[in-house]
KEKE-3310 file (N, C-alpha, C; in steps of 0.2 Angstrom, whole numbers, plus 5000, padded with zeros to 4 digits):
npx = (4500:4513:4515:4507:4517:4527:4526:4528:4541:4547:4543:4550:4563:4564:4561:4571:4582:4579:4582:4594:4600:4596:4602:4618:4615:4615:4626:4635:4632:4637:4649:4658:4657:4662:4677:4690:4699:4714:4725:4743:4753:4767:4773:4790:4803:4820:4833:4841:4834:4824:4809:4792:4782:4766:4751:4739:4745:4752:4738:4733:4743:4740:4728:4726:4732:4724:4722:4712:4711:4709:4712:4722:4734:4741:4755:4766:4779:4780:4768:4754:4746:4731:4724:4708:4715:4728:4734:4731:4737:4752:4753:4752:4765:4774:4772:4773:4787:4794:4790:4792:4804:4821:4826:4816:4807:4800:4785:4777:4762:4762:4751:4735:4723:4707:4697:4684:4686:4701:4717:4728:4744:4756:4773:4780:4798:4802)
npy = (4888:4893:4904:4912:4912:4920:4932:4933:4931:4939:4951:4948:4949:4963:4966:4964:4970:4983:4983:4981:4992:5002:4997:4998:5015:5020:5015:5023:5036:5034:5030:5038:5049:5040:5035:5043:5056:5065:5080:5085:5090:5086:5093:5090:5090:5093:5096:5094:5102:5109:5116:5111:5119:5128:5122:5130:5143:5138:5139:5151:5158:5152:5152:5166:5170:5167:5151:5136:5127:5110:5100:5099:5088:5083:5072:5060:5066:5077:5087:5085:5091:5092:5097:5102:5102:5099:5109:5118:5113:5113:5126:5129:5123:5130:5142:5139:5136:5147:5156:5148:5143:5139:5123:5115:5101:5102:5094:5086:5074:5063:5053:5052:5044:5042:5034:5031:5041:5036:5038:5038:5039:5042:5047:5060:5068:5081)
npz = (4747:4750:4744:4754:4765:4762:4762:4775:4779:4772:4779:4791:4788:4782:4796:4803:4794:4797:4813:4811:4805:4814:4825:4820:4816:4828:4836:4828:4832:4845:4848:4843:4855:4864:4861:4858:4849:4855:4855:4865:4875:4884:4897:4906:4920:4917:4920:4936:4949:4945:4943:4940:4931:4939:4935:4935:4932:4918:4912:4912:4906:4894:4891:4891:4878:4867:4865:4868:4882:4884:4893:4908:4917:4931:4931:4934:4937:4928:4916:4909:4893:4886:4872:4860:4845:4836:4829:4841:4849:4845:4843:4856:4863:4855:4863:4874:4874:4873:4885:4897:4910:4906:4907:4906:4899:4884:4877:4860:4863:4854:4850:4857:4865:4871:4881:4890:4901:4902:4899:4887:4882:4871:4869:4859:4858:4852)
capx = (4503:4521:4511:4505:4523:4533:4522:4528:4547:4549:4543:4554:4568:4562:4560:4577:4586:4579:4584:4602:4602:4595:4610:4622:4617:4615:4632:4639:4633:4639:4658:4664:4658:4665:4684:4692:4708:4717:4731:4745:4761:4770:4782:4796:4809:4826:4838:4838:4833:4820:4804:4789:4778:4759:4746:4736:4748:4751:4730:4732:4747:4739:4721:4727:4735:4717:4721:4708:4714:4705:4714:4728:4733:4748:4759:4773:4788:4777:4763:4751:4739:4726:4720:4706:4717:4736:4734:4732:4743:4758:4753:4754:4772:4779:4772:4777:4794:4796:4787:4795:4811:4827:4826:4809:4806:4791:4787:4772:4763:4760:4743:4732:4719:4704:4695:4680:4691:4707:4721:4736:4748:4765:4778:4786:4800:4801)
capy = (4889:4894:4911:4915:4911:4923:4940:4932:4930:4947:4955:4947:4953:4969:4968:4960:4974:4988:4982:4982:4997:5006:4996:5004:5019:5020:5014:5027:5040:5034:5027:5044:5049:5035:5036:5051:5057:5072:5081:5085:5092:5086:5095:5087:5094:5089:5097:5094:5107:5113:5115:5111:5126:5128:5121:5136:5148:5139:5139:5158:5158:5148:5154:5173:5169:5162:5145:5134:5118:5104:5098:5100:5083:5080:5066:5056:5072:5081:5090:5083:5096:5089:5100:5098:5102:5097:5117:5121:5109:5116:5135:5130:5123:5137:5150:5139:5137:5155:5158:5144:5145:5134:5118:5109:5097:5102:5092:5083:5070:5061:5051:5052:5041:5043:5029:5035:5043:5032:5042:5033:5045:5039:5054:5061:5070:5087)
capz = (4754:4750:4743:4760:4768:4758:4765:4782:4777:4768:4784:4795:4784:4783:4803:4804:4791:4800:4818:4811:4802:4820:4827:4817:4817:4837:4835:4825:4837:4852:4846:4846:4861:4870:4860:4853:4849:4857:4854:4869:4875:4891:4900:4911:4922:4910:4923:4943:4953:4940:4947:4936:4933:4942:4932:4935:4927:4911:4910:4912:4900:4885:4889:4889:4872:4864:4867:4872:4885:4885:4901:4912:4922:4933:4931:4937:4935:4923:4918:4905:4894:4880:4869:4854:4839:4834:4828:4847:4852:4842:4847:4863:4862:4854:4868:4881:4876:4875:4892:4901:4910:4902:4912:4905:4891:4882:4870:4859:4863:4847:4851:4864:4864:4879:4881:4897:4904:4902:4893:4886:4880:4866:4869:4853:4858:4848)
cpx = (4509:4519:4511:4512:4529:4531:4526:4538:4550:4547:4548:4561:4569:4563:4567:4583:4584:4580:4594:4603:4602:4601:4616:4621:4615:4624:4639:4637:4634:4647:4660:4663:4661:4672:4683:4698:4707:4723:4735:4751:4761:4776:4784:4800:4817:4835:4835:4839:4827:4813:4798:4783:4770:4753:4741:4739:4751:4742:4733:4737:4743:4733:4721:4730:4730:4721:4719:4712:4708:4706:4721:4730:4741:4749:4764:4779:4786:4769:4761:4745:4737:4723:4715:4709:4723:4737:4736:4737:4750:4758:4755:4762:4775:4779:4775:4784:4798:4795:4792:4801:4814:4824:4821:4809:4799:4790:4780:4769:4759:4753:4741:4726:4715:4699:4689:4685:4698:4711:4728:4738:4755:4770:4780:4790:4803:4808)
cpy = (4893:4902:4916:4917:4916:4930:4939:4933:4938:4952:4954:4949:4959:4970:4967:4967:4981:4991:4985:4988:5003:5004:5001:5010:5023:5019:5020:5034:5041:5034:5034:5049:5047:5037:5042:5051:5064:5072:5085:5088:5088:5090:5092:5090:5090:5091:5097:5099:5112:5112:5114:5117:5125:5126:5127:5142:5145:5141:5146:5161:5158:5153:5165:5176:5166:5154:5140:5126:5115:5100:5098:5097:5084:5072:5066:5061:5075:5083:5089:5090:5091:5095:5098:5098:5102:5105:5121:5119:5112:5123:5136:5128:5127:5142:5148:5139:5143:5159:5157:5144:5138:5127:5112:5107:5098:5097:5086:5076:5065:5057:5049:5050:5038:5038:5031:5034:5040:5033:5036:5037:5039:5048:5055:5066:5075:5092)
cpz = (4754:4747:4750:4766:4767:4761:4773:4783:4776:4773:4790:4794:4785:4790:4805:4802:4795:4808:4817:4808:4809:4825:4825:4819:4824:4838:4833:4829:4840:4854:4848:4850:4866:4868:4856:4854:4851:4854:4860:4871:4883:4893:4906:4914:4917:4913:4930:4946:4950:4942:4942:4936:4935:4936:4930:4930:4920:4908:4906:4906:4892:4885:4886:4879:4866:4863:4871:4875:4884:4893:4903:4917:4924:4932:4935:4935:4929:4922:4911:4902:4887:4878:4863:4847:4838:4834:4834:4849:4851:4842:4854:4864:4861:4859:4872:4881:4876:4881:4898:4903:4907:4908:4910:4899:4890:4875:4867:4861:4855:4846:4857:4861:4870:4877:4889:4900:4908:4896:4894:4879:4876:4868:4865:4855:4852:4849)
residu = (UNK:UNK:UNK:UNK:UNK:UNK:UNK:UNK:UNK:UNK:UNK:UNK:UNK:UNK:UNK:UNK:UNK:UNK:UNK:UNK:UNK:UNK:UNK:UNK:UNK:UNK:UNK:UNK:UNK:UNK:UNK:UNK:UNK:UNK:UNK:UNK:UNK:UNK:UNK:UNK:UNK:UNK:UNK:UNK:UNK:UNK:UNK:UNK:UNK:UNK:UNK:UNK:UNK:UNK:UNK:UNK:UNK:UNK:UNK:UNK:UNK:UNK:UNK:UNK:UNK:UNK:UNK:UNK:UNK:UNK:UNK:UNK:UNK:UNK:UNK:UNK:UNK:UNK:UNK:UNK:UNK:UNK:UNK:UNK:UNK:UNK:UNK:UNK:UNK:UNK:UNK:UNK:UNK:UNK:UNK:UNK:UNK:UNK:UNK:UNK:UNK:UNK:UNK:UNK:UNK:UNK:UNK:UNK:UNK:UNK:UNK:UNK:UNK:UNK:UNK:UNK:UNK:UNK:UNK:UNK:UNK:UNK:UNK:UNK:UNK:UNK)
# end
């Protein structure tokens, strides 16, 4: 009897490890869909009276410079960009501070971490 039972066990097993390995690797497809890291700059006005420049016109800026955005969000007295490579990120800093007039804090943001689309941004000032 204990013969017959064992063909019944060893498949259950089998149905049981290839349930979870289909988990995982469902899992592992999807994880970094859902979270991802970016990398970012913000800029601020740093003097009053200093206007924060158009959205549109950094695009035109960066993009005419081969620098691909990833996105371009206003904030609260700033002007948020994500791009996909720290490389872009710190290309884009240098040009904009060359660009932009005197008056604005540009500056990295150290991790951006999007969650379906729920950014939470750390500021490293640079």
């Amino acid at each position: 009897m204990n013969v017959l039972k064992k063909p019944g066990i060893m498949r259950l097993r089998l149905l049981i490890g290839l349930f979870t390995g289909s988990v995982l690797l469902f899992a592992l497809n999807v994880l970094p869909s859902i979270i991802h890291h970016d990398t970012g700059i913000r800029i601020r006005t740093s003097l009053q009276g200093v206007a924060l420049p158009d959205g549109f016109y950094v695009y035109q800026c960066l993009s005419g410079h081969g620098i691909r955005i990833k996105s371009i969000t206003p904030a609260p007295h700033s002007l948020v960009i994500l791009f996909d490579s720290p490389e872009q990120s710190q290309a884009a800093e240098r040009l904009l501070r060359r660009v932009l007039p005197y008056g604005l804090d540009i500056c990295q943001l150290k991790e951006t971490v999007s969650v379906r689309d729920h950014t939470v941004a750390v500021t490293q000032h640079t």
